[in-house]
Structure formats: structure tokens, C-alpha cells
C-alpha positions in Angstrom: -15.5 13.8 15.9 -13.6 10.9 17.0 -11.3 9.4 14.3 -9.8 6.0 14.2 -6.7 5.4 11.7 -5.3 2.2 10.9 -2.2 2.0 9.8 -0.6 -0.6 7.1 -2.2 -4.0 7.2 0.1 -6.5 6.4 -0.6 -10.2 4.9 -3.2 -12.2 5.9 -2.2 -12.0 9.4 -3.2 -8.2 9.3 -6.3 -8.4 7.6 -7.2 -11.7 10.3 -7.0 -9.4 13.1 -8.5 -6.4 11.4 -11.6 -7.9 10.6 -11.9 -10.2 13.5 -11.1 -6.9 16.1 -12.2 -4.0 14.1 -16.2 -4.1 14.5 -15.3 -4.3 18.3 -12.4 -1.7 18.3 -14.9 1.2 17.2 -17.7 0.4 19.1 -15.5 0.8 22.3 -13.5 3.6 20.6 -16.8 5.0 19.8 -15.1 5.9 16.5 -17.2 7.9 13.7 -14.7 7.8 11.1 -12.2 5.1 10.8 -9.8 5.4 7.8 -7.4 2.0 7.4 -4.2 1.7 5.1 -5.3 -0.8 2.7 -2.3 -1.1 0.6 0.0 -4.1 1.8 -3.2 -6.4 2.6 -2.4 -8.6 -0.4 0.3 -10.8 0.8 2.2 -7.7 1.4 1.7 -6.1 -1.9 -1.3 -4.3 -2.8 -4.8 -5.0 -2.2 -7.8 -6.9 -4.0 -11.3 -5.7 -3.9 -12.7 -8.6 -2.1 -10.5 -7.6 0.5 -11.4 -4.0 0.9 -15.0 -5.2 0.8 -14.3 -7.4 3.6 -12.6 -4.1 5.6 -15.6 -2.2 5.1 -18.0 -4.7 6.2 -15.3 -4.7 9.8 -16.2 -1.1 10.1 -13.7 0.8 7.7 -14.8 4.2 6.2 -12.4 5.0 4.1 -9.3 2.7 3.0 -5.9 4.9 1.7 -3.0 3.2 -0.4 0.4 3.8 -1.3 3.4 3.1 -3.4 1.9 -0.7 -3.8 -1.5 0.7 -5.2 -1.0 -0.9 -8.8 0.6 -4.4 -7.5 -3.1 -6.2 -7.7 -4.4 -5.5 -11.4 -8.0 -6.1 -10.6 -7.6 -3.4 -8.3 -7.6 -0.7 -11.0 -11.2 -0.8 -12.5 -12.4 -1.0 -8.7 -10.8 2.0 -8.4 -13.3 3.7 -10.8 -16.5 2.5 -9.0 -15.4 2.8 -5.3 -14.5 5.8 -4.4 -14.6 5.7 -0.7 -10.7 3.5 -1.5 -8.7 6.3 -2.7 -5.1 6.1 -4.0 -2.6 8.9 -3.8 -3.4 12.5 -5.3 -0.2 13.4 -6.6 0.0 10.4 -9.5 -0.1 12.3 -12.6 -3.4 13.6 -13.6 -5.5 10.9 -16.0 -4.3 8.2 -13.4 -7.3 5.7 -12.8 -9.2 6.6 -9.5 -8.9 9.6 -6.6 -6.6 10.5 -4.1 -9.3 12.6 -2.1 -13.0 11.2 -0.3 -15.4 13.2 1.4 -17.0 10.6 4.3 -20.2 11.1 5.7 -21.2 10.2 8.9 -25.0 9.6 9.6 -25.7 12.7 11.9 -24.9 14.9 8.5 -21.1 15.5 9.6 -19.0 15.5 6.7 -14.8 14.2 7.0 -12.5 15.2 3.9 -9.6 12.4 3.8 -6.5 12.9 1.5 -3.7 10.5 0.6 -0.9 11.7 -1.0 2.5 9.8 -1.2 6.1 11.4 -0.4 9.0 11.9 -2.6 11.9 11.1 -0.8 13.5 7.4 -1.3 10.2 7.4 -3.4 8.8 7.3 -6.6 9.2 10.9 -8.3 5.3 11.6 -8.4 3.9 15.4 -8.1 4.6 17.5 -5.8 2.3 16.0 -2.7 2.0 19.6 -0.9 0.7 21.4 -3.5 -1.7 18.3 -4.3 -2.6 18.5 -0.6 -3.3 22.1 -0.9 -5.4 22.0 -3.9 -7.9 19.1 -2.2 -8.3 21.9 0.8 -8.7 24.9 -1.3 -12.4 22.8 -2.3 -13.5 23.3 1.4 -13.6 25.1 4.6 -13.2 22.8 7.8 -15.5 23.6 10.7 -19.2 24.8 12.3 -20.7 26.3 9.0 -18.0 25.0 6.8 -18.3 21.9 3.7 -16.7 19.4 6.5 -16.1 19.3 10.2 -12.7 17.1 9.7 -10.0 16.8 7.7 -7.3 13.6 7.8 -4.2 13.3 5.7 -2.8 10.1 5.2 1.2 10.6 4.2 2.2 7.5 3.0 6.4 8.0 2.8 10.0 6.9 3.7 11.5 10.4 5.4 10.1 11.4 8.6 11.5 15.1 7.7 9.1 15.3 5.2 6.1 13.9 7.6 7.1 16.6 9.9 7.5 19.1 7.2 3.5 18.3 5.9 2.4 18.2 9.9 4.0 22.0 10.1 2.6 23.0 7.0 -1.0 22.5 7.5 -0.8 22.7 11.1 -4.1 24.5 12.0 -5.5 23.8 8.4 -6.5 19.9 9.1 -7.8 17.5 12.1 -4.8 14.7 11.7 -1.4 14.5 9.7 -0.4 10.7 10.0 2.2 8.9 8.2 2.0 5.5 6.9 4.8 3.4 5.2 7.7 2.6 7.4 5.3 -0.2 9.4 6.8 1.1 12.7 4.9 3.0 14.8 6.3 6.2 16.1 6.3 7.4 19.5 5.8 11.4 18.5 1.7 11.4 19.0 1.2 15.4 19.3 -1.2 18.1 18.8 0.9 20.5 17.0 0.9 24.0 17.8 -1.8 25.1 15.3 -4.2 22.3 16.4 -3.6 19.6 13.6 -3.0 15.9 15.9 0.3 14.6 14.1 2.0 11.1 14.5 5.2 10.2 12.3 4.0 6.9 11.6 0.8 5.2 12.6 2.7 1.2 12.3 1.5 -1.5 10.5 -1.6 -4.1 11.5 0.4 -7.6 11.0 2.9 -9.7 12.6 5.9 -7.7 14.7 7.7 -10.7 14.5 9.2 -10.0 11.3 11.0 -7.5 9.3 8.4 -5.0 8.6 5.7 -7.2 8.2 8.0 -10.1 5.8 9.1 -13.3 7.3 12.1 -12.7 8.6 14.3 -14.9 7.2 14.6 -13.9 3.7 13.9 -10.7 4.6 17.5 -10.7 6.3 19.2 -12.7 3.8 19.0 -9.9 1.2 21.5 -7.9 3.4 23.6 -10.6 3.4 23.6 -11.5 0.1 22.5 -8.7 -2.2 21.9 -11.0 -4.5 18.3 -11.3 -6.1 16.0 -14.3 -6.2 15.7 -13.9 -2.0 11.5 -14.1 -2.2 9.5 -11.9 0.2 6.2 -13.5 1.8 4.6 -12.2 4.6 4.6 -12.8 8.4 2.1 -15.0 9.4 2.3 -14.9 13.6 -0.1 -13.0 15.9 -0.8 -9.4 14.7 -0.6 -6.3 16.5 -3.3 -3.9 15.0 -1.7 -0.2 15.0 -2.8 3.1 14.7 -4.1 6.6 16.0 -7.2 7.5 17.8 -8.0 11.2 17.3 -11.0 13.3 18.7 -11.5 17.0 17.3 -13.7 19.6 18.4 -16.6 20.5 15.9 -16.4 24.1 15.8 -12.9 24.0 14.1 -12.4 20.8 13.4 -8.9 21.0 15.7 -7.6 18.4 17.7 -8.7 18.1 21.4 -6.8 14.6 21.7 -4.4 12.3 20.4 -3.5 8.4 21.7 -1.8 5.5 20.2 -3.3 2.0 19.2 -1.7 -0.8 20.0 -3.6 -4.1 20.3 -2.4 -7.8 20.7 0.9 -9.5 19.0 4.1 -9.0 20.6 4.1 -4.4 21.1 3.4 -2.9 24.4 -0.3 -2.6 24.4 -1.6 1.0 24.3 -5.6 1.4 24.0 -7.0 5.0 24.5 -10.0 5.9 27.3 -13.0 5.7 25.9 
């Protein structure tokens, strides 16, 4: 199966270049399964269902969120009736949607993907391993099993905890990619067990900035640490960002693992097709 994952979009200059460059990106990708971090589309602060309409009519699967998930009311009774946008699994239990989605493709194929959200420098949610663990204990990945993929979308501050979910269900799932910090890492691996692992995926939004917010105010806060400093997103080229995965069917393991880098001011890196 070949995955595509998109990582933060940021702002309207993020979602421009998603939906412009996304229906092209998979066709060339070839991508079955393309899973997009939804949750700073809203000038950098949650997203609004006309917007994750507009990212699956580009080509997105499945959209993930984050720490920002509640930041667009309207969002929350869209929750209830789209499951395919899925928030993460370890909010308390009664919270409105689901932090797990079951995609599948049109040959049959079926692709579990999680989001869960990290505790460190975070909000002090439920325990996101054991809410990781739980989702997989409802399947068996692989030639016979109830799906042929599995993704995990890790949307946290610490990379040691990133790393510590990629070892822990190393062997267990297709990709362990992190979301979050709007940087893209540089660790693309397949882990020992199989699983593909990247630290961060990046954001999709303007590089020019600090992490996706005009610059300017953005910096001022460390000056000043004084409040009133207003955050509003980057509105230069985007670079879209991400991780292009392909497994092999019969375990649902990694077989390769590439960065995506396309347009705005990053190095460009665009996997073989």
C-alpha cells in the first residue's frame, strides 16, 4: 500500500497549496491512502468543516487533529457525522467524536489510522500508549487480517516520546509519524521491527515564518513577554510537507520511507514514483 501523510496545514497559505497541489501529488505518488493534519488550517487554529470538505474533495482520506481540535466550535457537531476526521483517542472518554478510522481503499484493502496526542509540554489527556494499544487490540494487520495498514499520527512537543511510541509498536503498525512542531525532521527510518518512523512530518504553510505565524509578532513575544502580541498566520508561498510510505501487503511492514518536500522556500525532496 502506498501511503501519503501530510503534515500540519497552516493558514490559508497551507490549505492554497494543499488543494491546488494535492489531486496532482497522489496521482504521481500513486498514493492509496493519504491522511493530512487538519488541525491548524483555520488561520492557524483549528479547522472548519467547509475546510476539511474542501481537503477531501483535493484527495485527502483521512484528516487527524491535535491540541487545536476544539478552537472552531462548529467543528464539534461535524465531528459526530464525519468520521473519516478523527480527533485524538486519548480525550477522556464521552468526548464528542473518534480518535480511530478504518479507511477503505476501492480494491477491498482496509487502513486503520489513529491519532493520539502526547503528554509532554501538553495537555494532561490519557495515557496515549495505552489508547494506542487498545485501537490495535480491535485488529490484526496483514494478508488475512481486519486491515492491511496501520498509521499513527502522534501529534506532540517531545521528540523522546515520538521515538518512545515508534519503539513501542515497532513491528505492530505500517507508520509512526509525528505532527506538531511544524518542522520537518530529517530521521525518515524503517525501524528495526518494520514500522516506517519520522520524528515530525513538518507543516504545509509558509517557511517564512515562525512555525507557520507571521513572523513579526511571533518574535515579539520573546522580547516582550507581555500579552496582547496577536498571532496570524504566514501568508507567503507554502511548502507542502510530509511522508510518503509504501508497505508490503502480507504484513503490512514498511518496504520504504521518503520525505515530501514541495515548493516555498525548503530543499525540495519528492520521492520516485
Amino acid at each position: 500500500m502506498r501511503i501519503l501523510f501530510m503534515g500540519d496545514v497552516v493558514g490559508r497559505s497551507g490549505r492554497d497549496a494543499l488543494t491546488a497541489r494535492l489531486p496532482e501529488l497522489r496521482a504521481t505518488l500513486g498514493a492509496e491512502l493519504v491522511v493530512v493534519n487538519g488541525e491548524n488550517a483555520s488561520h492557524g487554529f483549528g479547522l472548519a468543516p467547509d475546510m476539511a470538505r474542501a481537503f477531501f474533495t483535493a484527495g485527502a482520506d483521512v484528516i487527524t487533529l491535535g491540541n487545536h481540535a476544539w478552537d472552531r466550535k462548529e467543528l464539534i457537531p461535524y465531528l459526530e457525522t464525519e468520521p473519516r476526521v478523527i480527533r485524538p483517542a486519548n480525550f477522556p472518554p464521552g468526548t464528542p467524536g473518534h480518535g480511530a478510522f478504518v479507511a477503505v481503499l476501492a480494491d477491498g484493502r482496509r487502513a486503520l489510522v489513529v491519532n493520539v496526542m502526547g503528554r509532554l509540554f501538553m495537555d494532561p489527556l490519557d495515557d496515549p500508549f495505552r489508547a494506542v494499544q487498545a485501537e490495535l487490540a480491535k485488529h490484526r494487520m496483514g494478508t488475512g487480517g481486519t486491515i492491511q495498514a496501520a498509521v499513527i499520527d502522534v501529534h506532540a512537543e517531545a521528540s523522546s516520546e515520538k521515538y518512545a511510541f515508534g519503539h513501542s509498536f515497532d513491528g505492530m503498525v505500517s507508520l509512526v509519524v509525528g505532527t506538531h512542531t511544524h518542522t520537518p525532521s530529517a530521521d525518515h527510518q524503517i525501524l528495526p521491527g518494520g514500522t516506517a518512523y519520522m520524528t515530525d512530518a513538518g507543516m504545509c504553510g509558509d517557511y517564512d515564518s515562525v512555525i507557520g505565524m507571521q513572523k513579526g509578532g511571533a518574535a515579539l513575544r520573546f522580547w516582550r513577554k507581555m500579552p496582547g502580541e496577536k498571532l496570524a498566520p504566514a501568508e507567503g508561498e507554502a511548502t507542502l510537507c510530509g511522508v510518503f510510505v509504501e508497505t508490503d501487503d502480507a504484513t503490512g511492514l514498511a518496504r520504504r520511507v521518503e520525505p515530501v518536500r514541495l515548493g516555498g522556500r525548503l530543499s525540495q525532496a519528492m520521492p520516485a514514483a
